[in-house]
Residue frames relative to the residue before (quaternion, step in Angstrom):
aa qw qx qy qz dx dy dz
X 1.0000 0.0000 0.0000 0.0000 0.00 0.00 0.00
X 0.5995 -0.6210 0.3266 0.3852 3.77 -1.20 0.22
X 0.1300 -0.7408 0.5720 0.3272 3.32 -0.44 0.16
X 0.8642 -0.2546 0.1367 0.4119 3.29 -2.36 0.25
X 0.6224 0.4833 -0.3597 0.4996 3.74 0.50 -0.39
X 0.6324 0.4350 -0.3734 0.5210 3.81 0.56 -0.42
X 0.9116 0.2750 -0.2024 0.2288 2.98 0.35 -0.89
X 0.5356 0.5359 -0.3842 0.5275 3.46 1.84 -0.03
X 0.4703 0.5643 -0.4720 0.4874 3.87 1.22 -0.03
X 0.7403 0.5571 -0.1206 0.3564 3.51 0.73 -1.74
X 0.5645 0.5203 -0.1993 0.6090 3.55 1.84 -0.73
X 0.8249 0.1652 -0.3095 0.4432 3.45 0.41 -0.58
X 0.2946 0.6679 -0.5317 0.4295 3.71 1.00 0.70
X 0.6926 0.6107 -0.0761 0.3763 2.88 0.90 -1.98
X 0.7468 0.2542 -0.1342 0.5997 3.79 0.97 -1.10
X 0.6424 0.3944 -0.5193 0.4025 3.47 0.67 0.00
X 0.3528 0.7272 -0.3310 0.4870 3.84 1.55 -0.67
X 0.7369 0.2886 -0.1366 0.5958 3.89 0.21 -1.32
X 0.6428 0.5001 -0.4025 0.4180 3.90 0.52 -0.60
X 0.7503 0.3973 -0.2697 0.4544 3.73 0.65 -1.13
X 0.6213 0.5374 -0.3572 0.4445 4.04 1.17 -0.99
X 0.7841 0.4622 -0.2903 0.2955 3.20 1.18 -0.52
X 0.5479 0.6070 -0.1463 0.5567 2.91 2.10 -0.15
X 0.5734 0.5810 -0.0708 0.5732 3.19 1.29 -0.70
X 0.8673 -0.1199 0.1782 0.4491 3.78 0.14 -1.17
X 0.6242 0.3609 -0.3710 0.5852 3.53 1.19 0.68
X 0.3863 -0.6831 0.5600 0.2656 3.78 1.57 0.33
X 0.3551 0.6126 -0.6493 0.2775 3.89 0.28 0.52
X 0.5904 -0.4721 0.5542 0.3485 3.53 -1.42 0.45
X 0.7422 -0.3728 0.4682 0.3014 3.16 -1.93 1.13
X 0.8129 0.3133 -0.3239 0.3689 3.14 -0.26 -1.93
X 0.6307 0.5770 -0.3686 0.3654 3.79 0.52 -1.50
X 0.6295 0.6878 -0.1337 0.3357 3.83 0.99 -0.45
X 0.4310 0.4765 -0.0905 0.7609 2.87 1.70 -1.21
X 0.7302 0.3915 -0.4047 0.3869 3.42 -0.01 -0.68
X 0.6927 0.5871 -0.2145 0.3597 3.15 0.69 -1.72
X 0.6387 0.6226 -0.2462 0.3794 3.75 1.64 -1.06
X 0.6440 0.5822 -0.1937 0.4569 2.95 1.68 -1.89
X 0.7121 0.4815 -0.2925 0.4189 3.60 0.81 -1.06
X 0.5700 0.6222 -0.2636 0.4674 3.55 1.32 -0.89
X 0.7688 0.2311 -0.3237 0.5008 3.83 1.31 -0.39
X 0.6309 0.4498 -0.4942 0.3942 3.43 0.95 0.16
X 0.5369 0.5924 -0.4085 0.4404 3.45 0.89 -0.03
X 0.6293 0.4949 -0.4040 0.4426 3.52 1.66 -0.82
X 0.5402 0.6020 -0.3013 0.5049 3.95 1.51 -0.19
X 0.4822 0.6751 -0.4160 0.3724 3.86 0.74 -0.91
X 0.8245 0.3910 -0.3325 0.2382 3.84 -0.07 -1.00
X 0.6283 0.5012 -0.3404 0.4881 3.62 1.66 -0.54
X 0.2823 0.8506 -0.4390 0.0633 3.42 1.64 0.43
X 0.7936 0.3892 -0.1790 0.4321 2.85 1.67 -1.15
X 0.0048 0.9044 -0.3517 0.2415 3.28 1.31 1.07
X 0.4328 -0.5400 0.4897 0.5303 4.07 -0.42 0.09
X 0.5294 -0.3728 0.4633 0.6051 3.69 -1.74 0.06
X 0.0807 0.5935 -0.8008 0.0049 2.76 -2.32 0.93
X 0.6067 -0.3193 0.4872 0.5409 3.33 -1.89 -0.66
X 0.5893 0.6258 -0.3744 0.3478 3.90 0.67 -1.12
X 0.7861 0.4351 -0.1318 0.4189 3.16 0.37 -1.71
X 0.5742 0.4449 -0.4176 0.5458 4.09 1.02 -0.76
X 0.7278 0.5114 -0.4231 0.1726 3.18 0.38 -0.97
X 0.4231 0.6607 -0.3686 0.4985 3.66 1.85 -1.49
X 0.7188 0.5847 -0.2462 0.2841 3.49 0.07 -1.52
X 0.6466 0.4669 -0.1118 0.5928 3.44 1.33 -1.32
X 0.5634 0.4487 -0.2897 0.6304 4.08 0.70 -0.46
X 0.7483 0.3835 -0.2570 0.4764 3.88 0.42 -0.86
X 0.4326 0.5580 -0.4716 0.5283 3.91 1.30 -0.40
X 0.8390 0.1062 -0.1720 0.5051 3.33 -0.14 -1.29
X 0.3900 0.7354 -0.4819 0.2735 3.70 -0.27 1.27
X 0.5887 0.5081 -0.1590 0.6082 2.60 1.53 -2.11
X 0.6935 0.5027 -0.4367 0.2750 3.57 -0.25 -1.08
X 0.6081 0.6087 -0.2196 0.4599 3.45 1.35 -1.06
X 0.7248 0.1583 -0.2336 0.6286 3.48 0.37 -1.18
X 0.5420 0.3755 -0.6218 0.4226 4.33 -0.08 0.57
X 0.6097 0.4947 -0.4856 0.3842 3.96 0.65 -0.19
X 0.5577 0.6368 -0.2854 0.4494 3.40 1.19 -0.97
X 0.6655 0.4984 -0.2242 0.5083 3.44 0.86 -0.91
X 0.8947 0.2675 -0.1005 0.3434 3.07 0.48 -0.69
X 0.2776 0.8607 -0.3095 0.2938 3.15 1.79 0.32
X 0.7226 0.3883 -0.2772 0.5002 3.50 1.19 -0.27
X 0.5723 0.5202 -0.3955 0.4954 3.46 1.03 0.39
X 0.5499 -0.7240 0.4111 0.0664 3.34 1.33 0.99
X 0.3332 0.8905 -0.3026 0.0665 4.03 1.15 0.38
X 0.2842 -0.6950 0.4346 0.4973 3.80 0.48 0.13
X 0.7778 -0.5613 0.1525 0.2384 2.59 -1.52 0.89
X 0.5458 0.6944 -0.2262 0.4107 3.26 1.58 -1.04
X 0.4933 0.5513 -0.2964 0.6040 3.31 1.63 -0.97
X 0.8082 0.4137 -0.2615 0.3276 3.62 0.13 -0.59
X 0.4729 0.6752 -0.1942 0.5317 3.16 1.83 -0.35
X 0.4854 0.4660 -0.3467 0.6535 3.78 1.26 -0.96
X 0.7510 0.3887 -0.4000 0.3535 3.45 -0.25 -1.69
X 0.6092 0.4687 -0.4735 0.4301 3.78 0.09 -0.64
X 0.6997 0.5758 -0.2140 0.3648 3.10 0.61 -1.19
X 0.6736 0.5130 -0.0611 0.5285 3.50 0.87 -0.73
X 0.5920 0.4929 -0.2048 0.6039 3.28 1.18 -0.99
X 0.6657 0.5919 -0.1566 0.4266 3.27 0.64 -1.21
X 0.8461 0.1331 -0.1587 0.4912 3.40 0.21 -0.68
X 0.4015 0.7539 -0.3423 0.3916 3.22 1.35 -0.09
X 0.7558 0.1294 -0.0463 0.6402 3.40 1.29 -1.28
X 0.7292 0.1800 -0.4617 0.4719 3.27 0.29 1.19
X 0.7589 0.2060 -0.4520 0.4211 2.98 0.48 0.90
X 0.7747 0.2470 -0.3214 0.4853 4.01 0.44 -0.48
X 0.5879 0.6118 -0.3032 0.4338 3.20 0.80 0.32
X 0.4875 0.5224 -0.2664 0.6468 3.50 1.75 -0.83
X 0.7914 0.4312 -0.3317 0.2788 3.58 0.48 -1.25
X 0.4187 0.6570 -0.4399 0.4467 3.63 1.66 -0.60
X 0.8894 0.3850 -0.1754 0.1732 2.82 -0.31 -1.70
X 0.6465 0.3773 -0.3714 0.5494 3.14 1.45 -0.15
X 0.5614 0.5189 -0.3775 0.5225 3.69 0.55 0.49
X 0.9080 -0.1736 -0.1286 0.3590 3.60 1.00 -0.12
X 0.4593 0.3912 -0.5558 0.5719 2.85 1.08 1.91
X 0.1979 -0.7609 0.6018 0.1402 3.28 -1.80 0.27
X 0.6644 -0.5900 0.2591 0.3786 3.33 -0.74 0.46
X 0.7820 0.1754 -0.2721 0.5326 3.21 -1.15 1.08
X 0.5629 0.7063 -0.4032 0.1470 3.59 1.17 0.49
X 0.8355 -0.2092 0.0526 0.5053 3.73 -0.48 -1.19
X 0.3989 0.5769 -0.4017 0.5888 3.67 2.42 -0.14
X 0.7639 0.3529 -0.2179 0.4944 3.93 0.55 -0.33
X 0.5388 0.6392 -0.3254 0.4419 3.53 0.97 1.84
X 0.5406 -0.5532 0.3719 0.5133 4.05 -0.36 -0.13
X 0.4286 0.6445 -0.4574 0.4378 3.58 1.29 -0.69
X 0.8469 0.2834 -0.2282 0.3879 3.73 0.08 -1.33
X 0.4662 0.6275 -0.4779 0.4008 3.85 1.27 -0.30
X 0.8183 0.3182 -0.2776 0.3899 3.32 1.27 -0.75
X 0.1564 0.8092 -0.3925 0.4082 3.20 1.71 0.52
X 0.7278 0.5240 -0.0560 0.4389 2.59 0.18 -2.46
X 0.7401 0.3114 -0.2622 0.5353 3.68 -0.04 -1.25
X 0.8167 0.1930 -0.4250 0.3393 3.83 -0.27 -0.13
X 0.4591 0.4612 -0.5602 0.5126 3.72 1.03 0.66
X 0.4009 0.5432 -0.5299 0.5132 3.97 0.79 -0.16
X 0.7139 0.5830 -0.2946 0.2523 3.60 0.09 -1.83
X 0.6824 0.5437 -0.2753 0.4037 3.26 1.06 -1.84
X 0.8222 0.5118 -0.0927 0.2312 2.78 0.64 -1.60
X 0.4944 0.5675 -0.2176 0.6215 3.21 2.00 -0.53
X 0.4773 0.7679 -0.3692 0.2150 3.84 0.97 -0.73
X 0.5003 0.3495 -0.5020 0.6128 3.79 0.98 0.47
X 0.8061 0.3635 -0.4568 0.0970 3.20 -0.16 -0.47
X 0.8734 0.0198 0.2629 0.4095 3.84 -1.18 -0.57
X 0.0312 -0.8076 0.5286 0.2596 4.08 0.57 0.47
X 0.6234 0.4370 -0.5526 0.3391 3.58 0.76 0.11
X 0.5875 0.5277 -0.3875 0.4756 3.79 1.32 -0.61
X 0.7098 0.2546 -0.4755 0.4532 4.06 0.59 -0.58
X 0.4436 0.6048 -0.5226 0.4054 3.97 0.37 -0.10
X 0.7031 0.3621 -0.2160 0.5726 3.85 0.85 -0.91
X 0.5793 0.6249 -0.3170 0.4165 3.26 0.55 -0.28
X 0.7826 0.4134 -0.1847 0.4272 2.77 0.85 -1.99
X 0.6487 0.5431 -0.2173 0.4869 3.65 1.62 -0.71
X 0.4552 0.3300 -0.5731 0.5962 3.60 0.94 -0.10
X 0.6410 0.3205 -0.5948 0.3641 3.99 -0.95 -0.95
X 0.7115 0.4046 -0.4152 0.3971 4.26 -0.74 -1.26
X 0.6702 0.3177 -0.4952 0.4523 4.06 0.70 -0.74
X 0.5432 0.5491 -0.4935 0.3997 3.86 0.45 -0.62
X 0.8135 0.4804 -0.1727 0.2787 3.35 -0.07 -1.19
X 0.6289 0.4658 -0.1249 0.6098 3.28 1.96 -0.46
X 0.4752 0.5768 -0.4119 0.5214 3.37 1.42 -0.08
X 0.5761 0.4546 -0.4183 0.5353 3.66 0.66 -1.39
X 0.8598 0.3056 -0.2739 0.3039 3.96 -0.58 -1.06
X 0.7047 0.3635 -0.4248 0.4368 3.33 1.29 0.31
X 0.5323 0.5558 -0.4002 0.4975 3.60 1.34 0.20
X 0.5174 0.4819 -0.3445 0.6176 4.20 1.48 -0.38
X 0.6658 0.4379 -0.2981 0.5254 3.71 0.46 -1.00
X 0.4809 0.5877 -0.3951 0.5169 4.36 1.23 -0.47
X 0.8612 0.3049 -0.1010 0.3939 3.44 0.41 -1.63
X 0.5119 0.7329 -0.1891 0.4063 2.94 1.75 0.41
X 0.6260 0.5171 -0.1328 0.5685 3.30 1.60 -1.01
X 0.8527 -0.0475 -0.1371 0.5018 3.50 0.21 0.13
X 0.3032 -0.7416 0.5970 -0.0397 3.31 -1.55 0.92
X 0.2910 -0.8510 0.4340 0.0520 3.33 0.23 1.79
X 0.2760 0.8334 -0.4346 0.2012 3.56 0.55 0.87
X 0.7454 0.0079 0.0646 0.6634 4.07 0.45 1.14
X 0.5163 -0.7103 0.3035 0.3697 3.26 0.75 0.30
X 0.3871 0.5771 -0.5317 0.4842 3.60 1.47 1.01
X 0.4840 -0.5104 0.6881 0.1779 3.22 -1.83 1.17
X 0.2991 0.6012 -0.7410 0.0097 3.50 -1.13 0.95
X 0.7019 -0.3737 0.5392 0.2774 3.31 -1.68 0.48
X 0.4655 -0.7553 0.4208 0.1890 4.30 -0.72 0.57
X 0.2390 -0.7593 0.3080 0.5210 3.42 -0.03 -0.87
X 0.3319 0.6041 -0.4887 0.5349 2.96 1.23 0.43
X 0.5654 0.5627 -0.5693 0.1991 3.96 0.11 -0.33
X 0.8413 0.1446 -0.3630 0.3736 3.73 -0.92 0.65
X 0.4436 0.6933 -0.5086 0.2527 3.76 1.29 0.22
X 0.4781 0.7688 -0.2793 0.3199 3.60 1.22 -0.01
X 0.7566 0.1484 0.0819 0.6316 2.65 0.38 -1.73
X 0.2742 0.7903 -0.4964 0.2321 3.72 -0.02 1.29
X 0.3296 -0.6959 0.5818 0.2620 3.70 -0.89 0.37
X 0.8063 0.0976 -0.2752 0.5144 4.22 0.74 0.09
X 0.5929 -0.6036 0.4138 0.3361 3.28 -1.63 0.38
X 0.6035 -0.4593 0.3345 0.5594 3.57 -1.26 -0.31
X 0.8175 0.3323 -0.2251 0.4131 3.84 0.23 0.10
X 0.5691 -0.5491 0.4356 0.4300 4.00 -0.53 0.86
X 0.5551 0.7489 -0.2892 0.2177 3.52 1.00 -1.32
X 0.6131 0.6355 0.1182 0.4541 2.59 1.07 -2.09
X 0.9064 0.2316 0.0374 0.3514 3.17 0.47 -1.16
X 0.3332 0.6076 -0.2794 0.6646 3.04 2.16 0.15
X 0.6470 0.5410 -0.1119 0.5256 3.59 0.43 -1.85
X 0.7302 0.3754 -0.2543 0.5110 4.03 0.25 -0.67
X 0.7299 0.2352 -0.3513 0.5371 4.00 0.53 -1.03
X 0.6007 0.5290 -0.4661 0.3771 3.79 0.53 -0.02
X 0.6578 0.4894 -0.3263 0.4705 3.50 1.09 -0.40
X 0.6351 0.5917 -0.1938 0.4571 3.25 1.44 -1.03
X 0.6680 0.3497 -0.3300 0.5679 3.54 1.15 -0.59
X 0.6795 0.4530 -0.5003 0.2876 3.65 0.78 0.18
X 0.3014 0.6945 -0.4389 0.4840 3.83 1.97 -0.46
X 0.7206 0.4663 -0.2563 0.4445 3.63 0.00 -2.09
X 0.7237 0.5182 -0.3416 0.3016 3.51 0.37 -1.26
X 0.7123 0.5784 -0.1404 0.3720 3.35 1.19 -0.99
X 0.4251 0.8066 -0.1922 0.3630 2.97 1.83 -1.05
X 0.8211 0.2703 0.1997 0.4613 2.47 -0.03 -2.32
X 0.7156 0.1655 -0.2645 0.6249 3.74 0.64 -0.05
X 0.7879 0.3095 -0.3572 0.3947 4.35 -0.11 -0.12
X 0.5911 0.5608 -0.3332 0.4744 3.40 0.91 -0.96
X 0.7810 0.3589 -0.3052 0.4100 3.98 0.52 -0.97
């Protein structure tokens, strides 16, 4: 599979790619672009979240602290909050994902498991949606599509370094070769528990949110 160099090269290809098309030929604003780019490579970082401790994984974790706080202000921008109120949220947001949120996931996921799949790209992109849900539906639609291309870049650049195994100069296939790009986890558990959560995100989307 790639490692952190593959994939922070492959992310910002990836978000500068969605930053310029979107700037370029979807007439989206500059700033919203940048945004759309920036979010498009940390999302390309998101899937080794559940990775052993590393430099890779603190770092995702640390980029995702100061994310949430951003897209929970966004949310919540029409409730008009004093400022102090907005201070908790950062604040809350903040430590929330880097710290009780780190501790889940490394307590009940493993690596390469049902958080490292297409199931969670679409996770990922319709918590983007919710959360993005004041803004512009042509800007959260882009939004919501730069995170799922980011997040699919990582599993289709692991699923790259996957297919062949340079070994004597014979092409063989790894064993790691489809654990990437996959639609369940390594346990029924898991993977029950994820499309049931996932059809309640979708469910909400697409019938409460409009």
């Amino acid at each position: 599979m790639g490692n952190f160099v593959h994939h922070n090269i492959g992310g910002i290809i990836a978000g500068t790619s969605c930053g310029v098309i979107g700037y370029m030929y979807a007439s989206i604003p500059l700033s919203d672009s940048i945004s759309a780019g920036v979010l498009c490579y940390i999302s390309s970082l998101l899937p080794d979240i559940d990775s052993p401790v590393s430099k890779p994984a603190e770092f995702i974790v640390n980029v995702c602290s100061a994310l949430v706080p951003a897209l929970l202000f966004s949310y919540f921008s029409d409730y008009h909050l004093r400022p102090s109120s907005y201070i908790t949220l950062a604040m809350v947001g903040y430590l929330a994902t880097g710290f009780l949120i780190k501790q889940i996931i490394r307590r009940i996921t493993v690596h390469r498991g049902i958080i490292h799949s297409i199931p969670m790209a679409v996770l990922w992109g319709a918590t983007v949606f919710i959360l993005l849900r004041k803004e512009d539906t042509f800007i959260q639609n882009s939004m919501t599509l730069s995170a799922i291309a980011g997040f699919v870049v990582h599993l289709l650049i692991d699923e790259l370094f996957s297919v062949v195994d340079i070994s004597g100069g014979t092409f063989m296939p790894k064993r790691s070769f489809g654990t990437a790009l996959k639609l369940t986890g390594m346990s029924g558990i898991s993977t029950v528990l994820m499309y049931v959560f996932l059809s309640v995100i979708l469910w909400y989307c697409f019938v409460i949110l409009p």
